[in-house]
N, C-alpha and C positions, 0 to 999 in steps of 0.2 A: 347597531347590531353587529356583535363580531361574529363571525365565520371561521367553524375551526374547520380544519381538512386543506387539501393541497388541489391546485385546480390542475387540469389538463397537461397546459402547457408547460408546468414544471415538473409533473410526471413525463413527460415525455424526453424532455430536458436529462433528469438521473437516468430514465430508459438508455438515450442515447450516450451520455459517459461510461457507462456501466459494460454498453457492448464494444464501444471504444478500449477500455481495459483488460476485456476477453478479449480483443483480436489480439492486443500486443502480448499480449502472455501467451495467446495458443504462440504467436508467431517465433514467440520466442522457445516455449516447448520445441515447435515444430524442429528448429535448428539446431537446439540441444539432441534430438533423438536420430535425426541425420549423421553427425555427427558423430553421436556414439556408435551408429552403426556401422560406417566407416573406418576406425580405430579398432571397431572388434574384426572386419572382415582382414585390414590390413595384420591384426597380432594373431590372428589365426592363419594367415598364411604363412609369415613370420615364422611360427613354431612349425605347421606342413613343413615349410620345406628343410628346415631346419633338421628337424627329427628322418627326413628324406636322405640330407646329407647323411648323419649318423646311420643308418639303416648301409647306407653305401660304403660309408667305411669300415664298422664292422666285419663285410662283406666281401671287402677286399684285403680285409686282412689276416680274419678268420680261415686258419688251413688251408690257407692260400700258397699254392705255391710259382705258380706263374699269372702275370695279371697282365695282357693287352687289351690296347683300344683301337677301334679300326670305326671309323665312320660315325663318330659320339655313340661306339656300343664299347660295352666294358667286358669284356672275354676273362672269366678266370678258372683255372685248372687246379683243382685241390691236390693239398697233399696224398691224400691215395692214392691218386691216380685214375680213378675211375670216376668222379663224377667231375661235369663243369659246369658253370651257369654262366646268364648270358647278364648285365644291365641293360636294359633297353626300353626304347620310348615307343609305343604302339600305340598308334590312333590317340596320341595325346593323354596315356598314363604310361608311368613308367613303373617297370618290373623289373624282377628277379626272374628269368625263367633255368628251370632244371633242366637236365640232360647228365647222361652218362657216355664215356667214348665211344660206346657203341651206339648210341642214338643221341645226334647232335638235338641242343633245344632248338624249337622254330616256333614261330610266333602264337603256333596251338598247343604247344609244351605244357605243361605241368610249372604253374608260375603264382606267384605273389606279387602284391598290387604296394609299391613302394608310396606311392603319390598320384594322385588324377586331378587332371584339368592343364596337363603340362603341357604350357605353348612351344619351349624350343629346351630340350638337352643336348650337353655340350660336354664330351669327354675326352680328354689327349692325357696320355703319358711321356714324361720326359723323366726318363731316369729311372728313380724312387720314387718319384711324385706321381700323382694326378690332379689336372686341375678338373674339376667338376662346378658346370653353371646350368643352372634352374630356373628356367624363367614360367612365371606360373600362368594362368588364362588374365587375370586382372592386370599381368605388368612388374607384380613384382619379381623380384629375383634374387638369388642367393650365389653366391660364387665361392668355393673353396679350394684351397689346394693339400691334398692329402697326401702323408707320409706310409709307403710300404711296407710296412715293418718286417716283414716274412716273405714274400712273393719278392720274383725277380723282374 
């Protein structure tokens, strides 16, 4: 008498390969999607600070006419004469805050949010230049040094 159908134990047999080949593929998913997620937080903060830098130089060069740093804050005095703004790092975001010579900016000013999550800013002038460095909450960081084209 032959017996068609498969018994027990060789069902259980393909059961067991079967989930054996789901784990290595989740596992292997799994470290794929880590991964991506890591490469996007790193080229997202990449452009943040990047696009941070640009925001700053703009900033300091736009109708600029005098540019100091005092304490990694960026002091600049526009060509009118009447208004100034401040670059600064407050509770770990960095702004633009406004003022006019009659009313210095302070940390409750009238401001723009340049970048947040910022662990250390870092500003000196020497010269014409500024060096500017950006270090973000994760570690990374950007460093540049900027040309004053208009401000003294």
């Amino acid at each position: 008498m032959i017996k068609k159908g498969f018994t027990l134990v060789e069902i259980t047999i393909v059961m067991a390969l079967v989930f054996l080949m789901l784990g290595v593929v989740d596992g292997i998913f799994i470290s794929y999607v880590k991964t991506y997620k890591s490469s996007v937080v790193q080229n997202n903060g990449f452009n943040y600070l990047s696009e941070a830098i640009a925001i700053i130089e703009k900033e300091v060069n736009y109708l600029a006419k005098d540019v100091i740093t005092e304490e990694n804050v960026i002091k600049i005095s526009n060509t009118n004469g009447n208004d100034i703004k401040y670059i600064k790092c407050i509770n770990g975001n960095l702004y633009v805050l406004y003022g006019t010579m009659y009313k210095l900016p302070n940390d409750s000013s009238s401001k723009a949010l340049i970048v947040d999550n910022v662990k250390e800013f870092v500003a000196v002038k020497s010269g014409k230049n500024i060096y500017i460095k950006i270090i973000w909450y994760n570690g990374q960081n950007v460093e540049r040094c900027l040309v004053l084209e208009n401000a003294n």
